[in-house]
N, C-alpha and C positions, 0 to 999 in steps of 0.2 A: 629531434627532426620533425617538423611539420610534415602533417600529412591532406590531403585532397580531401578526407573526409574525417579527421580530429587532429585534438589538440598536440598530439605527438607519438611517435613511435616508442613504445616501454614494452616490458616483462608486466606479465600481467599482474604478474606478486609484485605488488611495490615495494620497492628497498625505504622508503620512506614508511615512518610508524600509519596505523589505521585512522588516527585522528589530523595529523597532517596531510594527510593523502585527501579526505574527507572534505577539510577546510579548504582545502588552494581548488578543489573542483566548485566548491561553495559557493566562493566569492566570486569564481570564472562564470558562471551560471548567474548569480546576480545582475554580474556589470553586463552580461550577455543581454537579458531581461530588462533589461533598464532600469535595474533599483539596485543602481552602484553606489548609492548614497548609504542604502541598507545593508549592503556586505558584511559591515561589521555586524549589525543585530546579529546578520544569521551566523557570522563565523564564533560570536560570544553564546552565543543558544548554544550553536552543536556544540562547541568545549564544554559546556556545562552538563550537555546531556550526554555525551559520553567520557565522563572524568574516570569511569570504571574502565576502561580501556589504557591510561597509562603511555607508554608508548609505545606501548605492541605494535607489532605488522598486523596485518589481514588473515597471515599465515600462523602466527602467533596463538590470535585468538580462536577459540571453537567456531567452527564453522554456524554463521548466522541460518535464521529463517528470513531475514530484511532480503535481498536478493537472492536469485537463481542460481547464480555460484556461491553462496555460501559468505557473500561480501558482507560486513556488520551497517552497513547503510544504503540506504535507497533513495533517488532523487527524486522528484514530481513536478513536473509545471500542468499548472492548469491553463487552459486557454479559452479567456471570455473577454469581456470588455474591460476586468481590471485584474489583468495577470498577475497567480500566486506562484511562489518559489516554495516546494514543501519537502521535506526530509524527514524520515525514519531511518531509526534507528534501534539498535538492542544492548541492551545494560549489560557488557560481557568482561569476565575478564580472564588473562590466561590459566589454563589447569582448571578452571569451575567446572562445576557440576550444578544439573536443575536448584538445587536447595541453595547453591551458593547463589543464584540468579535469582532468585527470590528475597535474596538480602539486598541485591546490585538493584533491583528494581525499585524498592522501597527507598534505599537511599536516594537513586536519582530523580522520585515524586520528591521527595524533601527538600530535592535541592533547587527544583523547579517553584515549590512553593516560596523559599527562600527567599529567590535570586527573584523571580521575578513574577512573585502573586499568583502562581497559577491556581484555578480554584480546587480545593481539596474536598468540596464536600460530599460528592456522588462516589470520589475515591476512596473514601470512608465510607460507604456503606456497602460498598463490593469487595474491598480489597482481600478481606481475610476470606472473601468466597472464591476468588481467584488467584490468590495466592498463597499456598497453603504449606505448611513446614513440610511437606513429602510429596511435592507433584508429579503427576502421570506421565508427564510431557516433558522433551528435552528442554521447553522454550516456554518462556512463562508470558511473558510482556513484552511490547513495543513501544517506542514514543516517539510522538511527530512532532513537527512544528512547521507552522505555513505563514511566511513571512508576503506582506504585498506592500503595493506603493505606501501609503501609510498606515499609521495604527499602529501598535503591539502587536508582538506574537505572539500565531495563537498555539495553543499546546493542547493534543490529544493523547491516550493512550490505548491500546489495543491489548483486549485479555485474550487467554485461550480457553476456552469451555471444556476441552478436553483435560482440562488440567486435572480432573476429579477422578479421571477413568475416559475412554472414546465411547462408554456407556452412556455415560451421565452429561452430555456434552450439552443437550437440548435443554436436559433438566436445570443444570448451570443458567445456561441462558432465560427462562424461565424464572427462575431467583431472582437472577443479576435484573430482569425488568422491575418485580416486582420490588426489590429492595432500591430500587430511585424512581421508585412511582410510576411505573408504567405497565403496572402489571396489567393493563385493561389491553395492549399489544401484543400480546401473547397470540390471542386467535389470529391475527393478521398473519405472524411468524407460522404460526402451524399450517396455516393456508399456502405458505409458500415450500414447503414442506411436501408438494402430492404425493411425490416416491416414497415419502418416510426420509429417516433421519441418517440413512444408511450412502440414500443416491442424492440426498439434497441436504449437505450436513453442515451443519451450525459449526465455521470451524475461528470466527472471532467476535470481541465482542469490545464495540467501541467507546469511549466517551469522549465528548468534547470537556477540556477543563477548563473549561468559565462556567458563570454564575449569571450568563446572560439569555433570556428569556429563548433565545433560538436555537442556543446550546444543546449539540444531539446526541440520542444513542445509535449506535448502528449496529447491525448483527450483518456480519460479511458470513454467506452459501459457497462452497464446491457445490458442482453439479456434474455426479459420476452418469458415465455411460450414456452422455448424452449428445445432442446435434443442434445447426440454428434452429431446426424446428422446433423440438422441446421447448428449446431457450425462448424460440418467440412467443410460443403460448403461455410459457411462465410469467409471463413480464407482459401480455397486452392488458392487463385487467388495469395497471398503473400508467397514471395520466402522462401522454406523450410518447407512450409506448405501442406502437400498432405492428402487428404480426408482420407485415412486410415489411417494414422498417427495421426490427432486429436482425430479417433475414437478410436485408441490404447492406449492414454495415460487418453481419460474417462474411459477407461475402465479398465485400471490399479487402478488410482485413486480414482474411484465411480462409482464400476461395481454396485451396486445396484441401481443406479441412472442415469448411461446414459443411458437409454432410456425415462428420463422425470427427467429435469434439472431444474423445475417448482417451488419446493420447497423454494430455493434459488439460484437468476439468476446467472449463471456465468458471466465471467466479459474479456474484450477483453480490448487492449490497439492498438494506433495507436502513430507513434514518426514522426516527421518531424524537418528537420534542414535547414538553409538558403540555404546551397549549393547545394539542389534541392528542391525549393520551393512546387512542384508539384506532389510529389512523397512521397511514403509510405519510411520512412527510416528504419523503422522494425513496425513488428507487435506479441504481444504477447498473450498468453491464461491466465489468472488466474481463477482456480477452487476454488469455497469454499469448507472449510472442516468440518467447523463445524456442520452443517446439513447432511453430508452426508455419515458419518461414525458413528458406534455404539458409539465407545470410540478413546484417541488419541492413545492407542496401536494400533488398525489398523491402522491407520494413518501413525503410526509410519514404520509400515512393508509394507506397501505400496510405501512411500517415499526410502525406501531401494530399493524396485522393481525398481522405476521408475529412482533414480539414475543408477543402474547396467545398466537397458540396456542405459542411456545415458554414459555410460565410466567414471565415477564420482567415486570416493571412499564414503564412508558411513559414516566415521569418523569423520571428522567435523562436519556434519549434527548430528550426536550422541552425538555430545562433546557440540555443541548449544544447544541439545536438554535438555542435563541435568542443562544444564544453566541457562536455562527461565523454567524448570520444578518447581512445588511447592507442586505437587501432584502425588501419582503413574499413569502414565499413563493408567491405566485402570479402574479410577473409575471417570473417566466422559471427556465429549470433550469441546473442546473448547483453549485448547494451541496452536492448530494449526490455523489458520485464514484461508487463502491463500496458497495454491500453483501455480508458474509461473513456464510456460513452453514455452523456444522460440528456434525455432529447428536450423535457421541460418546456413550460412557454416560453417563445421566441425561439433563437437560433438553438439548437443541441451544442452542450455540452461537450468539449473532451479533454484531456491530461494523459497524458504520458509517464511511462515510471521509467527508471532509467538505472542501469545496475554501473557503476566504476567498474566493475571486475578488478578488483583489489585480486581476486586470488585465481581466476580463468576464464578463459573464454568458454564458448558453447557448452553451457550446461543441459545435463541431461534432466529427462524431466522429474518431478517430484509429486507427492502426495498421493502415492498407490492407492487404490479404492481401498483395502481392507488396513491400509495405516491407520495411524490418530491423529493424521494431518488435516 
């Protein structure tokens, strides 16, 4: 049954396995996007990168870190002048355990290498520092892929720094620069860092897998007990980031919640690439949504807002929305994840993350300040 605001009325457990479920919202979000010519790349990418999933359900599999309900994948559209389609995912399979996801992750870089050249060499010089026969953390690895009008996909992965201990989680990060040459970013990282490692924590640690000069690291922040204001002063030091301007787009986004971000931390990005080892390459905002809106129809009228005043049109974002929808958008949150905001020269930046809810709606929140999240 179609619905006003998605693609059909369902059980939020799909009776359909985790990887079919995955694919048919795929390809619905491509041809949405206008790269229905590219359906295939991305529905042949994600089979390859969740082969460790089998034909399990959503329910089957251990509950992911990719989504807020605990779904094993996550959607993204960017929105600039040449719209990307991106997906994450997690290497899982039924009955694992951390040690056995450290096997699943490995296999699915091999098989990305395989299938389709992704670059292996900075994954080699991290891998055994983030993926280690006995880790601290339920969740080892992530992997993306961000398909656009042309080109190959591009493939990233996401480590976790806690995986060593929630002690060692900086010190990880710290390594992991130095061991792909960028050990001279470190100061930058510890500068973002004011509170210490406790309220401002290193909880991932990104690569791009190509071998191309632009090719980035990123270190994604929680930021515990904090508000817009923190947040803006965190972030004016970085180009296109002015203290009012953070405080405008919380307050577009979770006017009921910037003044105490506490509930659920938001979340900062930092990117660095070889050609200035030293130096911030961009910096971004991601707000969560699920906590901090009634339902995803605000969500939804909000994300309108905050496109117009970045110069954005609304209509893609509407045409993804009905794509990944499975419920009327006003009878509970949780389709929206994430929202990125990165202002940069010219228009700002923004993308959207978007959960299937393979296994439920309104998820409660996650990552307690004294977790290892």
């Amino acid at each position: 049954m179609k619905t006003a605001s998605g693609t059909s009325e369902a059980n939020m457990e799909s009776p359909l396995s985790a990887g079919a479920a995955g694919a048919a919202r795929l390809a619905g979000l491509a041809t949405g996007l206008g790269l229905g010519d590219r359906s295939g790349v991305c529905v042949d990418t994600f089979r390859a990168m969740t082969h460790s999933w089998g034909a399990a359900t959503a329910g089957e599999l251990p509950e992911s870190d990719v989504s807020s309900d605990g779904s094993p994948v996550e959607f993204a559209i960017g929105f600039d002048d040449d719209p990307s389609l991106q997906f994450a995912v997690e290497a899982l399979r039924p009955g694992d355990c951390p040690v056995d996801r450290v096997v699943s992750a490995r296999a699915t870089m091999a098989r990305l290498v395989r299938r389709y050249g992704a670059d292996e060499r900075r994954w080699a010089q991290v891998a055994d520092l983030y993926l280690p026969e006995k880790p601290a953390t339920e969740h080892v690895a992530m992997f993306g892929a961000e398909v656009r009008q042309h080109g190959d996909a591009q493939f990233k992965v996401w480590f976790y720094p806690a995986v060593g201990g929630p002690e060692r989680a900086a010190e990880l990060c710290e390594r992991g620069l130095a061991a792909v040459g960028l050990g001279a970013a470190w100061d930058a990282v510890a500068a973002h860092m004011p509170r210490g490692e406790r309220l401002d924590r290193p909880v991932m640690f990104s690569l791009d897998l190509s071998a191309a000069p632009e090719a980035r690291v990123k270190l994604y922040f929680r930021h515990y007990a904090t508000d817009a204001g923190r947040l803006a002063e965190l972030m004016a030091s970085y180009p296109g980031f002015g203290a009012g301007s953070v405080r405008e787009f919380c307050q577009v986004m979770v006017p009921e919640a910037a003044a105490d971000l506490s509930a659920q931390p938001p979340v900062t990005c930092l990117s660095f690439t070889g050609a200035r080892p030293a130096a911030v390459g961009g910096a971004t905002v991601y707000l969560p949504m699920w906590t901090y809106a009634p339902d995803d129809e605000v969500v939804r009228r909000r994300m309108n807002d905050a496109l117009a005043a970045c110069g954005r049109a609304s209509a893609p974002y509407e045409r993804a929305l009905r794509e990944v929808a499975s419920r009327p958008l006003g009878t509970g949150r949780g389709i929206h994840n994430y929202v990125a905001w990165r202002p940069g020269p010219g228009r700002p930046r923004l993308k959207a993350y978007f959960s299937p809810e393979l296994r439920h709606a309104d998820p409660a929140a996650r990552y307690a300040l004294d977790g290892q999240g």
